[in-house]
N, C-alpha and C positions, 0 to 999 in steps of 0.2 A: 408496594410495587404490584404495579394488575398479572393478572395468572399470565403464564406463559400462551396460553390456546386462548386466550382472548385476542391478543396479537396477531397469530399466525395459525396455520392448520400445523398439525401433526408433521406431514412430511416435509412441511417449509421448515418448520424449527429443527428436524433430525436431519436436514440438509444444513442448516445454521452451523451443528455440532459438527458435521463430517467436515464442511472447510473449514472449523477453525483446526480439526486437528490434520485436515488436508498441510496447511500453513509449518503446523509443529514439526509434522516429521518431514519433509520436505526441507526444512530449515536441519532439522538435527542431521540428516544424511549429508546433509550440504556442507555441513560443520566435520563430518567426518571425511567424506570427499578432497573437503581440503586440505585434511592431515595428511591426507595418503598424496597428495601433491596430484590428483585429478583436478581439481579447481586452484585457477593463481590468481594472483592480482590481487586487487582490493576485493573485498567480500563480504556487506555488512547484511546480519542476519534479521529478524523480524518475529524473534522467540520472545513473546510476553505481549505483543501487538496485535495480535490475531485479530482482537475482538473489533478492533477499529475499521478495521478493512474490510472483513465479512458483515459486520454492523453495517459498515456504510454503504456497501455496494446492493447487498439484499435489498437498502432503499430508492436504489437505482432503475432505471430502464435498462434493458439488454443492450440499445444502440446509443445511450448518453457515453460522453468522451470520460476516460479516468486519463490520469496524470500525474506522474510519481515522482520520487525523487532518486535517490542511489541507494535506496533501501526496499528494493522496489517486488523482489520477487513475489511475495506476499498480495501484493497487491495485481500481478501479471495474471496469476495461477487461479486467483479467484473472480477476475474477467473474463474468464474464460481459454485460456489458454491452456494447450497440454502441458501436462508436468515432464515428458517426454521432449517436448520443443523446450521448456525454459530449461531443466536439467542440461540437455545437450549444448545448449547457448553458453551455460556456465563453464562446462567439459571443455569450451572454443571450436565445437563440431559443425560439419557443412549443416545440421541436421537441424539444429538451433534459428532459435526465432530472426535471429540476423548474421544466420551462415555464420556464426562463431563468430565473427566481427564485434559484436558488441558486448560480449561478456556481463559479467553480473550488474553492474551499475547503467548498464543500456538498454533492459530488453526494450522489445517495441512488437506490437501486431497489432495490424492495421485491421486482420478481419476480424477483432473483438474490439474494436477503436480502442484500445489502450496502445495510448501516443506518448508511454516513454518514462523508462527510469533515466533521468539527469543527477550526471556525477559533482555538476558544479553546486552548489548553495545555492537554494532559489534557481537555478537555470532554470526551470522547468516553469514559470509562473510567469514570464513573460512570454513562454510557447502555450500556458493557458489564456492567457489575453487574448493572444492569436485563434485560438481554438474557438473561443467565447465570443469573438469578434465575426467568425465566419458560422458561425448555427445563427446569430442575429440577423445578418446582412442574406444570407439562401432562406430567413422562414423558416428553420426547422424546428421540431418539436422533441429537442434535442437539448441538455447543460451538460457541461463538465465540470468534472470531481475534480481536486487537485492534491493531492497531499503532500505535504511536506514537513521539515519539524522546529522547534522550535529556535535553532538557530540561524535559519533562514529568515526569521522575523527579523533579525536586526541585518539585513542585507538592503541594500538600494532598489534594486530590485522588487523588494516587496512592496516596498511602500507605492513605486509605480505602477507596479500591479492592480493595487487595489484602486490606488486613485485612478488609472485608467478605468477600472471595472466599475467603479462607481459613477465617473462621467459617462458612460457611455451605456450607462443600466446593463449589463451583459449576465447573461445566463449561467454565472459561473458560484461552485459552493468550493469555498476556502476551508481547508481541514489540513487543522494544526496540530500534527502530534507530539503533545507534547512530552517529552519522557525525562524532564526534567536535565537534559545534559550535550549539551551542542561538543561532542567527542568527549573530552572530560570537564569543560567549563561548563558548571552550573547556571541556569536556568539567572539565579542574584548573582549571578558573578559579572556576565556577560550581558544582563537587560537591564534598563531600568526600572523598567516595570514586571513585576512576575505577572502579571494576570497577563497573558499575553490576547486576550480575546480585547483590552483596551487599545489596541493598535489598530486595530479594523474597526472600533467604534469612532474614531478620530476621524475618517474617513465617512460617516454620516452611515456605516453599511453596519445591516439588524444582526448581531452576534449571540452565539452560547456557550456555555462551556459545561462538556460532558463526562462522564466518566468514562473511561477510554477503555477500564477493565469489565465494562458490562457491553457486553454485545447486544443488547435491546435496547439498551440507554441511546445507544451510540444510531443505531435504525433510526430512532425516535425521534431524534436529533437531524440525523440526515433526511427523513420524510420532510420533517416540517420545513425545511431549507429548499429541497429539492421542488416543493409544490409554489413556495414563493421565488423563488426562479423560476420555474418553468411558466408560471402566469404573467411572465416580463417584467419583473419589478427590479431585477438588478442582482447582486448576486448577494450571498450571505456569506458566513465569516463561521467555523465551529471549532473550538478548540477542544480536544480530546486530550484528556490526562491520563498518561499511560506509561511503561515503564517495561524499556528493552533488562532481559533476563542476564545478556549476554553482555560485554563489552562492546563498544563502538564497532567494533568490526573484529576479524578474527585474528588482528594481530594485536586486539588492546585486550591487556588482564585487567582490567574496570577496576586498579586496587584503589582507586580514590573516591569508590563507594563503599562503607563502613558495613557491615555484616550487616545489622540490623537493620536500618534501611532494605537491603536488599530483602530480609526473612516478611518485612511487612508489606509486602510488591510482591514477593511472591505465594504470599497465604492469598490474597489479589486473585491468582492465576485465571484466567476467566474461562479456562478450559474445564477443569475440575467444578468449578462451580456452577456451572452452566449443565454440563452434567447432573450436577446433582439436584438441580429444579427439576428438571427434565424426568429424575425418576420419581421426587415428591409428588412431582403433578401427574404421573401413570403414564407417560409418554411410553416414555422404553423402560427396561430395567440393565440391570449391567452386564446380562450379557447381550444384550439390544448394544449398548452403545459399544461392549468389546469386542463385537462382528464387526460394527463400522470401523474400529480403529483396526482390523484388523485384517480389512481392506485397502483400508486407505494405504499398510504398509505395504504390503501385497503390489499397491499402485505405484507406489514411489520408488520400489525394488526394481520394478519394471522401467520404470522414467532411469532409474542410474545403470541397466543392462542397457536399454537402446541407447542411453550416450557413450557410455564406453565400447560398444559396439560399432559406432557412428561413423565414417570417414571424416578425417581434416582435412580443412578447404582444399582447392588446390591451386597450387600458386600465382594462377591466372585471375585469381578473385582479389589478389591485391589491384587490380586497374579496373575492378566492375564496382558499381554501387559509389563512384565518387563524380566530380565533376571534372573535365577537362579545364585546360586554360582557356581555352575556347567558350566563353563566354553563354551557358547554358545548354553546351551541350554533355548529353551523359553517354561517357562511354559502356 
């Protein structure tokens, strides 16, 4: 593997490190949030994933579109949105990225163009089509990212996704996380095929498939996609192999993964070892990287005082932000 500083400078890569562990504790607080019954609903976390989202977005433009699925916070936080608006969103506060309306599985902010955690399987890739569809038709110098995971590969949905994106050459990069478990059916249980990067080759579009616990891997991967898209050739296909820490969501005890499985996923953990390049190669040393983490919580302490701090909506926002019967008009 080439050095870390061949890659990136110094403060790109100790920016690398602060969002993946921005992700962690942000997630970990979220997971205790919800014990204490400040977050309801459904609520799936994004502890072991880190590396895929901050790999992939660091290879992004600041104004290309991302596209999530209902796993999404991860992916909101390191678009660039405050941990302050997603926290509150989760809380259901006016203060939240969609006035507490859309809660964990929907955030949305339009001034970082992340356009959206979708709660359904695959919802979200036919509103990438859309997306990919209009940077082509305005000229812009602009693709969107999509993520989503591996059980939205066998949805209908995808496969039009793709064939649309592939008829119409669109500027879009397909990133498939894979984590081996569509809620508790495995990966063989539910595909016919495990390589799931052969579903987008059928479709005639250029695929890879990366490891999903190396956050440089995962860059590398998303550069090379991102430069053949954005030079109009159509979109690319990246399947990331990675591996949620936690259960499906915070009401699944994940017992229908075997211990050891899980102990080989999490020696994995791309936080700690990323870290620890980082002090082989003289970057930082550990108390370098235990300032950042210990900022970051500092940060995150902060995002869960301004939501529980927050006002809830008021009840005049049930008739704002929808549509009338009236035919395109918004009240």
């Amino acid at each position: 593997m080439p050095k870390l500083k061949s890659q990136m400078n110094e403060s790109e890569l100790l920016k690398i490190y602060r969002d993946m562990v921005l992700i962690r504790e942000f997630e970990e607080r979220t997971a205790e949030m919800y014990s204490r019954g400040k977050v309801t609903g459904f609520c799936h976390l994004y502890i072991g994933e880190e590396a895929v989202a901050v790999g992939a977005m660091s290879a992004l433009h600041p104004d290309d579109y991302v596209i999530s699925s209902y796993r999404d916070h991860g992916h909101c936080l390191i678009k660039g949105t405050s941990p302050k608006e997603v926290m509150a969103e989760l809380f259901g506060r006016a203060t939240g990225t969609c006035k507490g309306k859309g809660g964990s599985m929907h955030l949305f902010d339009p001034k970082t163009n992340f356009f959206g955690g979708y709660a359904i399987v695959a919802g979200g890739l036919p509103i990438t089509l859309g997306v990919g569809y209009a940077i082509k038709y305005r000229k812009e110098d602009k693709i969107v990212a999509s993520f989503f995971g591996d059980g939205a590969t066998n949805a209908g949905a995808f496969y039009e996704s793709v064939n649309m994106a592939k008829l119409w050459s669109l500027p879009i990069i397909f990133i498939c996380e894979n984590n081996f478990f569509g809620i508790s059916t495995a990966v063989s249980w539910g595909s016919a095929t495990t390589d799931i990067f052969k579903k987008a080759e059928a479709h005639g579009i250029p695929t890879e498939k990366v490891n999903g616990m190396d956050v440089m891997a995962v860059r590398e991967a998303i550069k090379n996609a991102a430069k053949y898209a954005r030079e109009g050739k159509g979109p690319y296909f990246v399947e990331a192999l990675t591996y949620r820490f936690r259960g499906h969501s915070m009401s699944d005890p994940a017992d229908y993964r075997i211990p050891r499985e899980e102990k080989i996923w999490k020696d994995r953990d791309p936080i700690p070892n990323f870290a620890r390049k980082l002090i082989e190669e003289g970057i930082s040393d550990a108390d370098g990287l235990r300032a950042i983490k210990e900022d970051v919580e500092h940060e995150v302490e902060g995002a869960v005082r301004f939501a529980d701090s927050s006002p809830w909506p008021e009840a005049i926002e049930l008739t704002k932000d929808i549509y009338s019967e009236k035919e395109g008009e918004e009240r």
